[in-house]
C-alpha positions as CSV (number, residue, x, y, z in Angstrom):
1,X,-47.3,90.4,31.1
2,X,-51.1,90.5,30.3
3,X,-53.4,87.9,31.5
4,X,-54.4,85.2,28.0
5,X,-56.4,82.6,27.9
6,X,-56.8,80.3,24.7
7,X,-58.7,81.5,21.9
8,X,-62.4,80.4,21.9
9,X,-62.8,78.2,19.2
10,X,-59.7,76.1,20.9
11,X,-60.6,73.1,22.9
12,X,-61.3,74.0,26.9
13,X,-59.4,70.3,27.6
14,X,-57.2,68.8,26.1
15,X,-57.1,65.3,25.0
16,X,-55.4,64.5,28.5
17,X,-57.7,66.3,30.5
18,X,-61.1,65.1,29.6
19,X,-63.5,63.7,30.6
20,X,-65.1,67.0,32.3
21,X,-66.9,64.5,35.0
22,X,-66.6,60.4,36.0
23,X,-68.3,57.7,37.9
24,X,-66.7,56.7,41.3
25,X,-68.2,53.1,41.7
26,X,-70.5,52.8,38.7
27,X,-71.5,49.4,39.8
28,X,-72.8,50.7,42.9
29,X,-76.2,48.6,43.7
30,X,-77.2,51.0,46.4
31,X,-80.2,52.6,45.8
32,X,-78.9,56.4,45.9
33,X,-76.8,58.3,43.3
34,X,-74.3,60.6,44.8
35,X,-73.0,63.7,42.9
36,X,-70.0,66.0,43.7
37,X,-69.7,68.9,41.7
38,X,-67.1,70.9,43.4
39,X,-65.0,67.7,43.6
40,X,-61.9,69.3,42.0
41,X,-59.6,72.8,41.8
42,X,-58.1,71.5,38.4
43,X,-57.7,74.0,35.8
44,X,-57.2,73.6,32.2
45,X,-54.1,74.4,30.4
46,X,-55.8,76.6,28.5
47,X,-57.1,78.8,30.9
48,X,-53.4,79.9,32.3
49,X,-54.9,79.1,35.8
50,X,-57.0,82.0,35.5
51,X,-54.6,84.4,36.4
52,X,-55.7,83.3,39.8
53,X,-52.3,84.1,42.6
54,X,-51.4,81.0,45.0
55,X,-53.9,81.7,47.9
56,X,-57.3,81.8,45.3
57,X,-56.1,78.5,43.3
58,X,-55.7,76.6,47.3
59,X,-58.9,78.2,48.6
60,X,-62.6,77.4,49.0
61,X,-63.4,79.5,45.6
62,X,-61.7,76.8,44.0
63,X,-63.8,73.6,45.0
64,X,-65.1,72.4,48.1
65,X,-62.6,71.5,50.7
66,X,-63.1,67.8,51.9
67,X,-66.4,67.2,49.9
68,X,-64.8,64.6,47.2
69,X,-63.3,62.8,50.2
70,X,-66.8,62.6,51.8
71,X,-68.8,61.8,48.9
72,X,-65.9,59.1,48.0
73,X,-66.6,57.7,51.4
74,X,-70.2,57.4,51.7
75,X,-70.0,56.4,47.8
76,X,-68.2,53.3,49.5
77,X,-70.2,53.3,52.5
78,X,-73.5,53.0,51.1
79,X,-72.4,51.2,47.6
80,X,-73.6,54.0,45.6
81,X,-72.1,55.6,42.0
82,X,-71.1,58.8,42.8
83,X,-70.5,61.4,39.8
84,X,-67.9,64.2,40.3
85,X,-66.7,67.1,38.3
86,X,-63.1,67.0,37.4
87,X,-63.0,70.6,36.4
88,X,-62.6,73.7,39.2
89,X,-65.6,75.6,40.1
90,X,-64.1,78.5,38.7
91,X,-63.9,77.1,34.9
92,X,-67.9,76.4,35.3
93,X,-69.8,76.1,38.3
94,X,-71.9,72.4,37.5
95,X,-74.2,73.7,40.3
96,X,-75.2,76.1,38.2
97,X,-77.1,77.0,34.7
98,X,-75.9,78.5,31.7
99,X,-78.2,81.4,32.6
100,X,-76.7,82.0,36.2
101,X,-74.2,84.7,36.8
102,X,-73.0,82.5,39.3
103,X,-71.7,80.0,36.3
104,X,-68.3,81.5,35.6
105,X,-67.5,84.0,38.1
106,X,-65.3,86.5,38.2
107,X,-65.4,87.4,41.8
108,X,-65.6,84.7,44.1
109,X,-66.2,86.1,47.8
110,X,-63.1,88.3,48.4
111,X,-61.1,86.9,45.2
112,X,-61.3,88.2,41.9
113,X,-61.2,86.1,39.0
114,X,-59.2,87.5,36.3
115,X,-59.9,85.1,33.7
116,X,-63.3,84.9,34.2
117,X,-63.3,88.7,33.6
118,X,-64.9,90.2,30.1
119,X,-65.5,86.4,28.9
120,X,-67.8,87.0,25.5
121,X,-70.9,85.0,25.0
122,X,-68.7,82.5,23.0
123,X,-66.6,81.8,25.4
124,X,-69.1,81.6,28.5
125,X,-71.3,79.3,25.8
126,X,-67.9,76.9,25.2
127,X,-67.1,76.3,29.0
128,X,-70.8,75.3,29.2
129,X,-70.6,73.2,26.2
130,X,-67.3,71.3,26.9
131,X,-68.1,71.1,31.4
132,X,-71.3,71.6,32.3
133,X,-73.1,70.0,29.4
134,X,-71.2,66.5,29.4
135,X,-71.5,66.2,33.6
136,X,-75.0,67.0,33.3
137,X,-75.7,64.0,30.2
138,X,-73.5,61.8,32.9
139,X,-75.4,62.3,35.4
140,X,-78.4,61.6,33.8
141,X,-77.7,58.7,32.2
142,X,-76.6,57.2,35.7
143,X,-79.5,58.2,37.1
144,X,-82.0,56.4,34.1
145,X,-79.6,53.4,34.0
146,X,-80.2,52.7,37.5
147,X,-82.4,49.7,38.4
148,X,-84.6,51.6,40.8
149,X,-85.6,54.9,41.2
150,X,-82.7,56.1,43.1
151,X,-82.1,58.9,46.0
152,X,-79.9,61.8,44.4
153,X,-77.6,62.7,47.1
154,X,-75.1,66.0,46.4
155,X,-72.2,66.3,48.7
156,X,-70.7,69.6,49.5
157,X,-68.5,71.7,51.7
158,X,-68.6,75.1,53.2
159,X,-66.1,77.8,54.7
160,X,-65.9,78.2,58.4
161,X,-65.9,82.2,57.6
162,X,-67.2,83.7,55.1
163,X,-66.9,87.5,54.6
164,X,-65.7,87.7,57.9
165,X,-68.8,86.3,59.5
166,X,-68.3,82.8,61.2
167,X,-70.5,80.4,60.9
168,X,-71.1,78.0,63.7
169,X,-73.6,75.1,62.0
170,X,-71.3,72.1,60.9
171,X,-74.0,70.3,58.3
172,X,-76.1,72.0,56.8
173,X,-79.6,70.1,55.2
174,X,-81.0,71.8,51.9
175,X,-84.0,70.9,49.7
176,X,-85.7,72.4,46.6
177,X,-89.2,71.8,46.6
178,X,-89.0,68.6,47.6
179,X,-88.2,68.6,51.3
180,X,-89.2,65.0,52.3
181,X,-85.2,63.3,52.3
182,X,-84.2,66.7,54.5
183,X,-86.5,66.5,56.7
184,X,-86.2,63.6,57.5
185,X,-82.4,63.4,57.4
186,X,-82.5,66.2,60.0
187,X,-84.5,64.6,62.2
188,X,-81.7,61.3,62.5
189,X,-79.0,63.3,62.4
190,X,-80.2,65.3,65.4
191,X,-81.0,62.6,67.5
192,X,-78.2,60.6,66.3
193,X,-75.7,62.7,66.3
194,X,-73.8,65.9,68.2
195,X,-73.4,67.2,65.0
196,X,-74.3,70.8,64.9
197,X,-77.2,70.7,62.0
198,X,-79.9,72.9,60.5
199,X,-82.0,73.1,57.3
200,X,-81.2,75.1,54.7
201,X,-78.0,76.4,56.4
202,X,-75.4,78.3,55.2
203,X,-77.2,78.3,52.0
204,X,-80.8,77.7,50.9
205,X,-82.6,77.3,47.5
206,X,-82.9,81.0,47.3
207,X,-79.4,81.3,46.6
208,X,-79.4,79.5,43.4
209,X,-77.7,76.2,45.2
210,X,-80.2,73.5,44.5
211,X,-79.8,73.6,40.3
212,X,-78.7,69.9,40.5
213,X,-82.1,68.9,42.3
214,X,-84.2,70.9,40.9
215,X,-82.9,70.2,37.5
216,X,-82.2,66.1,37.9
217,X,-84.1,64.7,40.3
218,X,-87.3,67.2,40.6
219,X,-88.3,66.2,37.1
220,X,-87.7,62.1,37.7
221,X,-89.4,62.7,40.9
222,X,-87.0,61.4,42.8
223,X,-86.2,61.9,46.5
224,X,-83.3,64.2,47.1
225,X,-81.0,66.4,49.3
226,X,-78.1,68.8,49.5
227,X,-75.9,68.0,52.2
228,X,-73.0,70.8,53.1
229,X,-70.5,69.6,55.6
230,X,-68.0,72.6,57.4
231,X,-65.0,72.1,55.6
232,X,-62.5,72.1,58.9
233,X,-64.6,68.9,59.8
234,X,-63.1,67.2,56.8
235,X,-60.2,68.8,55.5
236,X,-58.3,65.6,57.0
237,X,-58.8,61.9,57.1
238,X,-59.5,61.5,60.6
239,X,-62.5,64.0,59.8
240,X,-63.7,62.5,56.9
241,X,-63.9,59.4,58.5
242,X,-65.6,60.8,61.6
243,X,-68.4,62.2,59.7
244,X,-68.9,59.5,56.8
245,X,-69.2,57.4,60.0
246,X,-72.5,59.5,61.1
247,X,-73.9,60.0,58.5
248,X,-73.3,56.4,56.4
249,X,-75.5,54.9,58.8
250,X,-78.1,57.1,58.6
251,X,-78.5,57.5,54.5
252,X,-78.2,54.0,54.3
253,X,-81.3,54.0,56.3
254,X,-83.2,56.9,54.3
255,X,-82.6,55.7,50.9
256,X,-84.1,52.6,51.4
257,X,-87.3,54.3,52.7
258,X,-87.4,56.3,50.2
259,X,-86.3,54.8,47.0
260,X,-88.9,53.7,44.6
261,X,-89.2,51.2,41.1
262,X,-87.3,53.2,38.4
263,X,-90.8,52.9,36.3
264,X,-92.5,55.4,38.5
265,X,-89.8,58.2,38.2
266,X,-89.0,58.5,34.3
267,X,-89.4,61.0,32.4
268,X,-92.3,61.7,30.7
């Protein structure tokens, strides 16, 4: 039987499914906004799972292993909102512009993607419109409502292996432009920690990873940083814990230092 999806002009979610993206805490008086964007593998009805078999749905290509618990954790650690995708990476990458190829892939490191294959315009334009657009006017408005000029934190995972090349740093530290928060989170975590951590590691801005920062919080001018955890350090409780444990402390600690009066970061 052939791979279908729904017809474009049909809703991506259904009544059931939505909202695309949530707040975790939205009370949350710290001052520091955590995102997740790869909190979730779920997959519209309408998208017949992508045609994706068993081992693609489960995997890495899917969302980030862990990264939800983590953010969750530290959301409760520091007393932060935290806003999350509820959609899989796969239907639309939140990390990523409408522009980027990266946006709805159809190959994702070894797996293809068949229902990401051959999408028209139309129907790249409607997963933007109904998952990428409404996490992005979330996040925003979190980030303007706050009553100070908040840290923007975004919490992800990454692969142990990746095309067959293992990769031994356990946190990796990114930054756009802006490197004061990773800089200086580097620094603590290294002499805090035994944590095995590097800048801009396994990923940096030249991969297209840092949309979220550049996008949200370069224009606010607010202090930021990507932080990518090994996902076999938290694909279980005990490891979430363990590393929520390191690094609460520490952010806690940065995002006071660094936050600012809301009136100095808006929008022009």
């Amino acid at each position: 039987m052939p791979f279908m999806i729904s017809a474009p002009e049909s809703p991506l979610l259904n009544p059931n499914e939505r909202p695309a993206a949530h707040v975790l805490n939205p009370h949350g008086t710290a001052p520091a906004v955590l995102v997740c964007e790869h909190a979730s593998r779920f997959i519209p009805k309408s998208l017949n799972n992508l045609g994706l078999d068993p081992e693609a749905d489960r995997s890495h290509v899917a969302w980030d292993i862990g990264a939800l618990d983590l953010a969750t954790a530290l959301s409760d650690a520091l007393n932060a909102p935290l806003v999350a995708s509820r959609v899989s990476r796969l239907v639309y990458d939140c990390n990523r512009p409408p522009e980027s190829l990266g946006a709805v892939p159809a190959q994702s490191e070894r797996f293809a993607i068949p229902g990401n294959t051959g999408l028209s315009d139309q129907q790249k334009a409607a997963r933007a419109d109904q998952v990428y657009f409404p996490f992005r006017t979330l996040l925003a408005q979190v980030l303007d409502a706050h009553p100070v000029a908040p840290v923007l934190i975004t919490i992800h995972s990454f692969t142990p292996t990746y095309h067959g090349k293992n990769r031994p740093v356990e946190l990796g530290i990114l930054h756009d432009k802006d490197d004061r928060m990773a800089q200086a989170l580097l620094h603590e975590v290294q002499g805090r920690t035994n944590l095995i951590a590097a800048l801009n590691q396994p990923y940096s801005a030249i991969d297209g990873v840092t949309h979220t920062l550049r996008d949200q919080a370069g224009p606010r001018g607010l202090a930021n940083v990507m932080i990518e955890v090994r996902n076999d350090l938290i694909d279980h409780p005990d490891g979430v814990a363990r590393i929520a444990g390191q690094l609460g402390p520490i952010l806690k600690q940065l995002v006071g230092q660094f936050a600012r009066p809301q009136t100095q970061s808006k929008q022009a």
